[in-house]
N, C-alpha and C positions, 0 to 999 in steps of 0.2 A: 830296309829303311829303319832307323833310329825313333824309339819312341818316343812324339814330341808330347809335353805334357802342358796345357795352358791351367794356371792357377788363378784361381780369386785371389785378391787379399782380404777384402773386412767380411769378418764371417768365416773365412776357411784358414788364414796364417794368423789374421790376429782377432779379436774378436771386434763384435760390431761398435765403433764411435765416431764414426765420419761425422764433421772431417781430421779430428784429432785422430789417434793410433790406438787402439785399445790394448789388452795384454797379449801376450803371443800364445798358440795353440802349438803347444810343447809334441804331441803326435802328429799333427798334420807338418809341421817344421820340420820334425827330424824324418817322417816318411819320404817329403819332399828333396832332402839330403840325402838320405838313400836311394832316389832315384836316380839324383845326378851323380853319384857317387855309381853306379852301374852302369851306366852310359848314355842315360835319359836328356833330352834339350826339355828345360824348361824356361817357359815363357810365364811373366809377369801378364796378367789379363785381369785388369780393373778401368773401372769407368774415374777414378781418377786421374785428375791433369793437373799442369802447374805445379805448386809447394806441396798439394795434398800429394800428389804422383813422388817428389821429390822424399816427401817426409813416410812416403810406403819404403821405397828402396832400401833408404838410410836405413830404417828398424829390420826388413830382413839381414840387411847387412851386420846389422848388430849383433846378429843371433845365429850369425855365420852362415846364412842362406843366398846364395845368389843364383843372379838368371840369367840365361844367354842372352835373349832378348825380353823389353820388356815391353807389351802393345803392339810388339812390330809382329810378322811372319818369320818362321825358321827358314834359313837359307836352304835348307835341305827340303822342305817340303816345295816353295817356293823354284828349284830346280824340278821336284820329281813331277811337279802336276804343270809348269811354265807361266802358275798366275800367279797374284797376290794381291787375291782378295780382301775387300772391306773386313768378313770377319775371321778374327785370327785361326787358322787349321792347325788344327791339330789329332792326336791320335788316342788323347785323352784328355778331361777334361773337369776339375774339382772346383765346383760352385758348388757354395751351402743353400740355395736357393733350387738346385737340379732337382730334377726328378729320378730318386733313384734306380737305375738299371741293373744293380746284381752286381755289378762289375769290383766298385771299390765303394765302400763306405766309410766317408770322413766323421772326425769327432766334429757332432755339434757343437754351437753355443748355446745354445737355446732347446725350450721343451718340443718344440716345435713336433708334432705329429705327423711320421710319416710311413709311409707303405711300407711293409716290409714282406720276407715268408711268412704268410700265415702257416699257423699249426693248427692239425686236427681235433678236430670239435675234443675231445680225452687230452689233448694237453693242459701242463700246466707250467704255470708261473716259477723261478725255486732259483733259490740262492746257488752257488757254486764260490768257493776260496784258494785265489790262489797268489804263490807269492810275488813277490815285486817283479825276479827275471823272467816268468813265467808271463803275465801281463806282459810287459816288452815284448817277450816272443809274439806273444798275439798279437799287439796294435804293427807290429812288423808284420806280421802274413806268415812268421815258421811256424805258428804252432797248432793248431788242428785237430788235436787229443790229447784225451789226458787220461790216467786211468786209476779206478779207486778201490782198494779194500772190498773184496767179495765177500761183506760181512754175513749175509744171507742170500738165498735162491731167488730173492726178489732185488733186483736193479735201481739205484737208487732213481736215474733217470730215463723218460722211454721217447723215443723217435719223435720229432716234433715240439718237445717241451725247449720251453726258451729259459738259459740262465744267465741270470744277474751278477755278474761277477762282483767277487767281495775283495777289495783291492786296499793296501795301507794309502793313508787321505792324509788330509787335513782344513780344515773349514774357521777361513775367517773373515773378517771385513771384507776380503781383495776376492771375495770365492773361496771355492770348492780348490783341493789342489792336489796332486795323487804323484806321488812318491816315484812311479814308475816314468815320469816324464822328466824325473833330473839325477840324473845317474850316479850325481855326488852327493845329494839329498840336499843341495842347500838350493832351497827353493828361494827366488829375489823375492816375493812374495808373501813370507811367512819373517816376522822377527822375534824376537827373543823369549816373547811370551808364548809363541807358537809349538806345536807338537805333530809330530806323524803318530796316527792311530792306528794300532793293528786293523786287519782287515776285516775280523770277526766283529768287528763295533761296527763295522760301516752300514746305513741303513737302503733301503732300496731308493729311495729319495735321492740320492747323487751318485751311484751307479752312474757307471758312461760305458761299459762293455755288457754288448748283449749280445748270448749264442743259442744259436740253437740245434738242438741234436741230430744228426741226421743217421746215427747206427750204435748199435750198445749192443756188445757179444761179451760171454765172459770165456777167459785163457788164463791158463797158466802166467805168473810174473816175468818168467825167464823168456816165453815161447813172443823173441821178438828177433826181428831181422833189423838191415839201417835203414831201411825205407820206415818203419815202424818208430825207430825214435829220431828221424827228423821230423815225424809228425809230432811228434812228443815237442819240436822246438831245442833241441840236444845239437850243440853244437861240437865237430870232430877234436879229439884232443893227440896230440902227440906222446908215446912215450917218452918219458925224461930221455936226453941223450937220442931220441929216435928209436927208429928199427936195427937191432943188431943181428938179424937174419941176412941170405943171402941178397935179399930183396934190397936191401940197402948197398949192392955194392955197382959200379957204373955199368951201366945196361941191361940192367936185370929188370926193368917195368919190360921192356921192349920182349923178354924173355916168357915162357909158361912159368909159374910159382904157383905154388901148393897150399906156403902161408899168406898169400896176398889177401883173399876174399877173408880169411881168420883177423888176420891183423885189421884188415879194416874197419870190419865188426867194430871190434876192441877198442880202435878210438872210440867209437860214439857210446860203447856200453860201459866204458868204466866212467864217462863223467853222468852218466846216468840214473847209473849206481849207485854213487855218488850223491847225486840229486837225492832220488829215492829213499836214502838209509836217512838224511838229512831229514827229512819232515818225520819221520818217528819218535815216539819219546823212546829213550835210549833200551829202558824193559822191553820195547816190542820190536827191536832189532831184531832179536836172532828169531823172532818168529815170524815176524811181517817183512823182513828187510829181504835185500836182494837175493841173497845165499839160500834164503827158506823158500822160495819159488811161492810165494801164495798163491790161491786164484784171486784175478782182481776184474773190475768190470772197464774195457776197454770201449771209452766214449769218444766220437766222433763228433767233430760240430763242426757249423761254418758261423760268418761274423754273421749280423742281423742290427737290425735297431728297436730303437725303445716301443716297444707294442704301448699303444693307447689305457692298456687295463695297467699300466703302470706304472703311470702318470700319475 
């Protein structure tokens, strides 16, 4: 079965102005695109009707989102169970008013205080920075570790502690607005007076990504496999031109190969690398970068929300 998805609108696609339109929520939109872009039925699920219902569609529409159905039941579920029930079915379901279950957690609009994993009584509170594709990768669900500079025997983060992620902004009249939500940086929102702040200015005040740790080991820089830097959010790259091994000639996946598991690697470790060598100042290349194998501290997290002491 196909997973159906029912959305809110005010409060989860745009923020709250019933019965006007407020602005759109640039992650929960484009996750939303990604789900039907993967093969997801989503459903339009608001207590709007009439012009209000009318003038929701149109603004998804605008922002290139649409729905298979909207209020109604999926034909698919509607066949697999033979009813069609008063309230809409589905197999997932994004209201900013839910209680949440672990499963997915959408950007708020609001401070709104809610349950999250607590951490152990020894955790703490602590910034984390990272860059704009790196974000993406998180509010996506690729990315899942990160790993830092084994500058000493002590860890900068320990099992439990929740970070704030320090993301490029910008803060003006219209809101808070963050860099990783328009992929061409021309926010409609910000004009000419306006600026993106690196992310090291950003204060814990308008944070919107919160994680938390769940394992911290330290390894070698090199000692990783592709399971390792898809958690990293590393997406596969092709050799210019492709593979010129055998591997590349007709029928040869179908065949045993020697360099297949190598070459595969290789995609995901040279834009890696790549990544990696980029966030050095250029002097700590050949010591710190890819080539010099350093130890670094390999950190695991999962999403979470804004814990109360953070407010």
């Amino acid at each position: 079965m196909k997973k159906v998805i029912a959305i809110d609108f005010d409060g989860v696609l745009f923020t709250e102005a019933y019965p006007a339109v407020g602005m759109p929520i640039a992650p929960n939109i484009n996750r939303a695109k990604n789900e039907r872009a993967n093969g997801a039925v989503l459903i339009l699920w608001t207590c709007r009707e009439g012009k209000e219902l009318a003038d929701a569609v149109a603004a998804c529409k605008a922002v290139g989102l649409e729905f298979d159905y909207v209020n109604e039941n999926a034909a698919e579920l509607k066949e697999a169970f033979g009813t069609d029930p008063r309230k809409i079915a589905a197999t997932e379901y994004w209201d900013d008013r839910a209680v949440c279950a672990g499963k997915i957690c959408l950007n708020r609009t609001d401070n709104r205080k809610a349950d999250s994993m607590e951490p152990n009584s020894k955790s703490a509170l602590k910034p984390i920075l990272f860059n704009t594709e790196m974000v993406r990768a998180i509010l996506a669900g690729e990315k899942t570790c990160t790993r830092r500079i084994a500058k000493s025997g002590k860890p900068p983060f320990a099992v439990g502690d929740i970070l704030w992620v320090r993301e490029t902004w910008c803060l003006n009249n219209f809101g808070t607005h963050y860099r990783a939500d328009w992929p061409d940086g021309a926010c409609p929102y910000m004009d000419g007076d306006d600026r993106w702040h690196p992310s090291i200015h950003m204060g814990k005040d308008i944070a919107r990504v919160f994680l938390q740790v769940k394992s911290v080991e330290r390894k070698p820089l090199r000692d990783m496999e592709i399971a390792d830097f898809r958690k990293e959010g590393i997406k596969p790259r092709n050799r210019p031109g492709g593979c010129t091994c055998a591997w590349a000639q007709d029928g040869c996946k179908e065949k045993p190969c020697t360099n297949r598991d190598a070459y595969e690697r290789e995609r995901y470790m040279i834009p890696f690398c790549e990544l990696w060598d980029s966030t050095l100042p250029a002097a700590s290349v050949k010591t710190l970068g890819w080539n010099a194998n350093p130890d670094v501290w390999v950190i695991e997290f999962d999403r979470t929300e804004r814990r109360a002491e953070s407010l």
